[in-house]
DSSP file (Angstrom, degrees, kcal/mol; ACC not computed):
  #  RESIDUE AA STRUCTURE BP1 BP2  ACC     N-H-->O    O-->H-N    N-H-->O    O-->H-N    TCO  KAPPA ALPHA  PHI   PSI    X-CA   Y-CA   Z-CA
    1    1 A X              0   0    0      0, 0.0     2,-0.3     0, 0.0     0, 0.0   0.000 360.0 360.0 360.0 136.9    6.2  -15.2  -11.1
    2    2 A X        -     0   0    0      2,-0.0     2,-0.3     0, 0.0     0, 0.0  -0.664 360.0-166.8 -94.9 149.1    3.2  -12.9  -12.8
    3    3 A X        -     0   0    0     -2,-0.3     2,-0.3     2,-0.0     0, 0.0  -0.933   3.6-169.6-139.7 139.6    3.0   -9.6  -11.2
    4    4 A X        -     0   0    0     -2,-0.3     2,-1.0     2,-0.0    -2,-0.0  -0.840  24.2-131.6-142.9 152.8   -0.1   -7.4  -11.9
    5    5 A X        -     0   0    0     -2,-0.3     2,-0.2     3,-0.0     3,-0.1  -0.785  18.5-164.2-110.0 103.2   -0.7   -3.8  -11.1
    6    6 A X        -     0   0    0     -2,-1.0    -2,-0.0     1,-0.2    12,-0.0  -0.430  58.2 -81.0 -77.7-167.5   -4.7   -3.4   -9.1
    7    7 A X        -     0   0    0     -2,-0.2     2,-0.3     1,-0.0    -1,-0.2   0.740  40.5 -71.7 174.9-160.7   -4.8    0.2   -9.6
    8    8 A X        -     0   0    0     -3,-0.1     2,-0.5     7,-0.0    -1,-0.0  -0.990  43.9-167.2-157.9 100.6   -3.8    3.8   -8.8
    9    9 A X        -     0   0    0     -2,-0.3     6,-0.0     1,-0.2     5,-0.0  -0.923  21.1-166.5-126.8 131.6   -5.4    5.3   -5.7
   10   10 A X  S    S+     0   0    0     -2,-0.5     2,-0.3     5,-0.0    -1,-0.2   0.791  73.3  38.6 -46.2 -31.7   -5.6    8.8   -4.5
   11   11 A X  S    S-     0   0    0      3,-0.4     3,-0.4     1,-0.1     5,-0.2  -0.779  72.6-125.0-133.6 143.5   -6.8    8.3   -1.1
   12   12 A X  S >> S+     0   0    0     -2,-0.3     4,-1.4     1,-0.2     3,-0.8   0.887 108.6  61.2 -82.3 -17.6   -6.2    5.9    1.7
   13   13 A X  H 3> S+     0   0    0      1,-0.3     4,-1.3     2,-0.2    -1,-0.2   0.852 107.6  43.4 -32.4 -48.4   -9.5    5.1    2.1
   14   14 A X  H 34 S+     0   0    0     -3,-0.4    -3,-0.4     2,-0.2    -1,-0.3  -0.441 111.6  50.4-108.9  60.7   -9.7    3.8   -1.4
   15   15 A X  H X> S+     0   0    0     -3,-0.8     4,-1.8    -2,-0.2     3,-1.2   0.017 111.2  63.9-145.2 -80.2   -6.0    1.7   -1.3
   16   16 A X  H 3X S+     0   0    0     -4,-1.4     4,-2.2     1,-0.3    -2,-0.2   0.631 110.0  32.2  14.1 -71.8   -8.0    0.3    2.2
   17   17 A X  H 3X S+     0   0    0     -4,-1.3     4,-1.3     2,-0.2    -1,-0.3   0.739 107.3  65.7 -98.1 -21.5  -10.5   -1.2    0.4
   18   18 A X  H X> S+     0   0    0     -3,-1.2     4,-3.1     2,-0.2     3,-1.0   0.990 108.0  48.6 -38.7 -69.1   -8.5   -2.3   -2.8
   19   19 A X  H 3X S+     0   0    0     -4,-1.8     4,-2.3     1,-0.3     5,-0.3   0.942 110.2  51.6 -64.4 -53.7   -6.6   -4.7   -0.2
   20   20 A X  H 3X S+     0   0    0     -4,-2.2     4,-0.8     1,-0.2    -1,-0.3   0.655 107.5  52.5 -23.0 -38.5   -9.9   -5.9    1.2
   21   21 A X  H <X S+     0   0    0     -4,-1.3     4,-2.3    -3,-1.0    -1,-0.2   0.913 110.5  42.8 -35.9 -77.8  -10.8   -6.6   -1.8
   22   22 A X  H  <>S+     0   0    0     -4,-3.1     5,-1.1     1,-0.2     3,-0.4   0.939 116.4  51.7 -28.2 -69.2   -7.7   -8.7   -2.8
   23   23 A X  H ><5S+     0   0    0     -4,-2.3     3,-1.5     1,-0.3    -1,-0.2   0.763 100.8  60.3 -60.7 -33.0   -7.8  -10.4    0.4
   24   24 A X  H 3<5S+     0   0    0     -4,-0.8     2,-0.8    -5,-0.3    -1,-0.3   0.969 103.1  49.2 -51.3 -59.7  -11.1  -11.1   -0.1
   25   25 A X  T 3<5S-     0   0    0     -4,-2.3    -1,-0.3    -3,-0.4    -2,-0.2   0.026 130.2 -86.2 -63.4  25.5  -10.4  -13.1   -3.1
   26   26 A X  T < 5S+     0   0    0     -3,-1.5     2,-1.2    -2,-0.8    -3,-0.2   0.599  81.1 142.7  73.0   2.5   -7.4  -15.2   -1.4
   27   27 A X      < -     0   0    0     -5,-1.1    -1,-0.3    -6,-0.2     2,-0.1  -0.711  42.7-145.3 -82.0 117.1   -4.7  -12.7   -2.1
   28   28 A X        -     0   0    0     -2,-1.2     3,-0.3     1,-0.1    -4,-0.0  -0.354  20.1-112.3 -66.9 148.0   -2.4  -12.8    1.1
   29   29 A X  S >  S+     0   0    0      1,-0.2     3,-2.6     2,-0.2    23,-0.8   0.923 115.0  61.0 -50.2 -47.1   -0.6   -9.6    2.5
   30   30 A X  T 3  S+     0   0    0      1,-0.3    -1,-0.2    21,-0.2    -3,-0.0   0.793  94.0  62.1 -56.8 -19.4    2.8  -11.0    1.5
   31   31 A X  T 3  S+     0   0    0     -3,-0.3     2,-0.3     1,-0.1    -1,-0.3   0.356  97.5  77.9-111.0  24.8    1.9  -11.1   -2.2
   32   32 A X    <   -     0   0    0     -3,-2.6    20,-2.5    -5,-0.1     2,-0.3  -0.985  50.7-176.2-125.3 162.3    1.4   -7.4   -2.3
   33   33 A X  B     -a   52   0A   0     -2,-0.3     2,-0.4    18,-0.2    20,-0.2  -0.738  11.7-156.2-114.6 167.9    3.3   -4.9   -2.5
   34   34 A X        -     0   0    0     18,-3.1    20,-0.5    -2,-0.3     2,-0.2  -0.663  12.4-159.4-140.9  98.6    2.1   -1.3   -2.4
   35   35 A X        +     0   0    0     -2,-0.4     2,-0.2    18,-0.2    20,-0.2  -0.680  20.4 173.7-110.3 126.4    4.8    1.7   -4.1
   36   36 A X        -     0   0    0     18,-1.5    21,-0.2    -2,-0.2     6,-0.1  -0.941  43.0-127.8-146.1 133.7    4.2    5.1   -3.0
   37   37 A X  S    S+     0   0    0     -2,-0.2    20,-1.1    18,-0.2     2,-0.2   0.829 104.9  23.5 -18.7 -91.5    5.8    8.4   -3.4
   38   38 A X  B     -b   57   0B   0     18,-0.1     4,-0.4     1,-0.1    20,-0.2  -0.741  69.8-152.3 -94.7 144.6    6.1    9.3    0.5
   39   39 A X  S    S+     0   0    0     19,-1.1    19,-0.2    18,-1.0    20,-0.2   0.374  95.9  61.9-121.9  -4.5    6.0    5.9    2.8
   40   40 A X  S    S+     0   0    0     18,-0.9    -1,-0.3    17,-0.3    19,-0.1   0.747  92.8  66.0 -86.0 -21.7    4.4    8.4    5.8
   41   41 A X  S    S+     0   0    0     17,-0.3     2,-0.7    -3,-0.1    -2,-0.2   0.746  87.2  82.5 -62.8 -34.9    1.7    8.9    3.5
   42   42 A X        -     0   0    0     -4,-0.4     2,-0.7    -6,-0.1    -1,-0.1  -0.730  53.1-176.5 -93.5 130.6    0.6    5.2    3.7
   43   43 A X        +     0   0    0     -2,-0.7   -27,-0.1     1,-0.1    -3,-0.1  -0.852  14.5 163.1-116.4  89.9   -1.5    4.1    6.4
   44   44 A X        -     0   0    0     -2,-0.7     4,-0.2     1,-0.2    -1,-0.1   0.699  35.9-140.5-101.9  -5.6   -2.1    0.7    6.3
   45   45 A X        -     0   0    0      2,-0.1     3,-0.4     1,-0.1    -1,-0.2  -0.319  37.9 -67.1  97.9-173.5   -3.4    0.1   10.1
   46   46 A X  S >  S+     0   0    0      1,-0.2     3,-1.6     2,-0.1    -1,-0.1   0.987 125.7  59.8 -28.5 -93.3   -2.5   -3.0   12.5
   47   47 A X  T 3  S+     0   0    0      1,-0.3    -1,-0.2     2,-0.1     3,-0.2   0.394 105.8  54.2 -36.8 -29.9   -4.4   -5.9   10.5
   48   48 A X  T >   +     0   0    0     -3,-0.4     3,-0.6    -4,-0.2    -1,-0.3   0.019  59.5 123.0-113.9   7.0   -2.2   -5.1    7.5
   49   49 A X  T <  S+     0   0    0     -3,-1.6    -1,-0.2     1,-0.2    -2,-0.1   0.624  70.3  67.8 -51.6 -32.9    1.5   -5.4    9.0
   50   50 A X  T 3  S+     0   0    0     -3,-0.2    -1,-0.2     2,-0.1    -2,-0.1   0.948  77.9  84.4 -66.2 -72.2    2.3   -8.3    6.0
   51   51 A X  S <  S-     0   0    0     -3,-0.6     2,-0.4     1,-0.1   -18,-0.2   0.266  78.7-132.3 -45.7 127.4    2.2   -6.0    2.6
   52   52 A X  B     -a   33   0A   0    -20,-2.5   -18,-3.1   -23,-0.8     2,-0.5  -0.854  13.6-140.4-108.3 152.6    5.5   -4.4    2.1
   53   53 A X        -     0   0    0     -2,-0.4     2,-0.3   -20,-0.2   -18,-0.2  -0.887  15.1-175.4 -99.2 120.8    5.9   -0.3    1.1
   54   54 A X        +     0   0    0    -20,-0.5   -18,-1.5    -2,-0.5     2,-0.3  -0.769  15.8 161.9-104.5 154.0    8.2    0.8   -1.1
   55   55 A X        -     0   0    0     -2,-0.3   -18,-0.2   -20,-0.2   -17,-0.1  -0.844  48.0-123.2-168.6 140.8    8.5    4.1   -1.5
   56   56 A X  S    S+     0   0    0     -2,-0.3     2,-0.3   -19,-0.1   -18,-0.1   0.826  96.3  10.6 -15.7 -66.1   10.6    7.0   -2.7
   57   57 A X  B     -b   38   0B   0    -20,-1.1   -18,-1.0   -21,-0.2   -17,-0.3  -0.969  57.5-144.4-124.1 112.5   10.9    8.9    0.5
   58   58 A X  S    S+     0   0    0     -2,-0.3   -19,-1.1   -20,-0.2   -18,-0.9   0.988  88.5   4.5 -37.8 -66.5   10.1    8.1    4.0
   59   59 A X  S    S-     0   0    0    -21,-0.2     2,-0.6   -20,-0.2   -20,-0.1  -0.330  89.6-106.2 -98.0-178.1    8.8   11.7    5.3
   60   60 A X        -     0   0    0    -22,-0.1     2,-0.0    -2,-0.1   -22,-0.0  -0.981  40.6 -96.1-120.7 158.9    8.6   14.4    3.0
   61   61 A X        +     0   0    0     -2,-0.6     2,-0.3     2,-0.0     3,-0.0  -0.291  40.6 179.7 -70.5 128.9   11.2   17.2    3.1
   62   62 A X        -     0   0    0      1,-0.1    -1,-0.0    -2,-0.0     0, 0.0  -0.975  37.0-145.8-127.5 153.0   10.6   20.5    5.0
   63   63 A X              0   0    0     -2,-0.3    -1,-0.1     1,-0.2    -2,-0.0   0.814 360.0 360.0 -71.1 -19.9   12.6   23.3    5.3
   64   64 A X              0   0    0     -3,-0.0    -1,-0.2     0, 0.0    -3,-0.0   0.150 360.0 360.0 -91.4 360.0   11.0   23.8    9.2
Protein backbone atom coordinates (compact mmCIF):
# COMPACT_ATOMS: atom_id res chain seq x y z
CA UNK A 1 0.00 0.00 0.00
CA UNK A 2 1.62 3.69 -0.99
CA UNK A 3 1.43 6.00 1.77
CA UNK A 4 2.09 9.78 1.16
CA UNK A 5 2.55 12.51 3.62
CA UNK A 6 -0.09 16.02 2.48
CA UNK A 7 1.71 18.29 4.64
CA UNK A 8 2.55 19.89 7.97
CA UNK A 9 0.01 22.25 9.47
CA UNK A 10 0.16 24.64 12.23
CA UNK A 11 -3.33 25.40 12.80
CA UNK A 12 -6.52 23.55 12.81
CA UNK A 13 -8.06 25.62 10.52
CA UNK A 14 -5.47 24.76 7.90
CA UNK A 15 -5.41 20.54 8.70
CA UNK A 16 -9.60 21.40 8.25
CA UNK A 17 -9.21 22.33 4.92
CA UNK A 18 -6.28 19.95 3.92
CA UNK A 19 -9.01 17.08 4.57
CA UNK A 20 -11.59 18.87 2.48
CA UNK A 21 -9.36 19.05 0.11
CA UNK A 22 -8.46 15.18 0.05
CA UNK A 23 -11.98 14.39 0.31
CA UNK A 24 -12.70 16.45 -2.34
CA UNK A 25 -10.55 14.48 -4.62
CA UNK A 26 -12.13 10.92 -3.57
CA UNK A 27 -9.86 10.39 -0.62
CA UNK A 28 -12.12 8.68 2.13
CA UNK A 29 -11.70 9.37 5.98
CA UNK A 30 -10.50 5.89 6.56
CA UNK A 31 -7.45 6.32 4.24
CA UNK A 32 -6.03 9.06 6.45
CA UNK A 33 -4.48 9.16 9.17
CA UNK A 34 -3.52 12.40 10.94
CA UNK A 35 -0.09 12.15 13.72
CA UNK A 36 0.00 14.86 16.19
CA UNK A 37 2.06 15.63 19.12
CA UNK A 38 -1.02 16.16 21.70
CA UNK A 39 -4.34 14.20 20.42
CA UNK A 40 -6.50 17.13 22.49
CA UNK A 41 -4.98 19.46 20.23
CA UNK A 42 -6.85 17.98 17.17
CA UNK A 43 -10.23 19.00 16.48
CA UNK A 44 -11.58 17.33 13.82
CA UNK A 45 -15.44 18.07 14.38
CA UNK A 46 -18.55 15.52 13.85
CA UNK A 47 -18.41 15.06 9.89
CA UNK A 48 -14.85 13.70 10.39
CA UNK A 49 -15.36 10.79 13.03
CA UNK A 50 -13.58 8.19 10.19
CA UNK A 51 -9.72 9.56 10.12
CA UNK A 52 -7.75 8.05 12.83
CA UNK A 53 -5.26 10.24 15.44
CA UNK A 54 -2.28 9.10 16.44
CA UNK A 55 -0.56 10.91 18.71
CA UNK A 56 2.15 11.08 21.26
CA UNK A 57 0.09 12.23 24.24
CA UNK A 58 -3.56 12.53 24.83
CA UNK A 59 -3.61 15.83 27.10
CA UNK A 60 -0.68 17.60 27.71
CA UNK A 61 1.00 17.42 31.16
CA UNK A 62 0.48 20.01 33.94
CA UNK A 63 1.70 20.25 37.06
CA UNK A 64 -1.94 21.94 38.26
Amino acid sequence: MEKNVYGVFDSNPELLAAIQDLKAKGISGTQMTVAADIKNYVQLGNEHTDILIIANQDKEDTLF
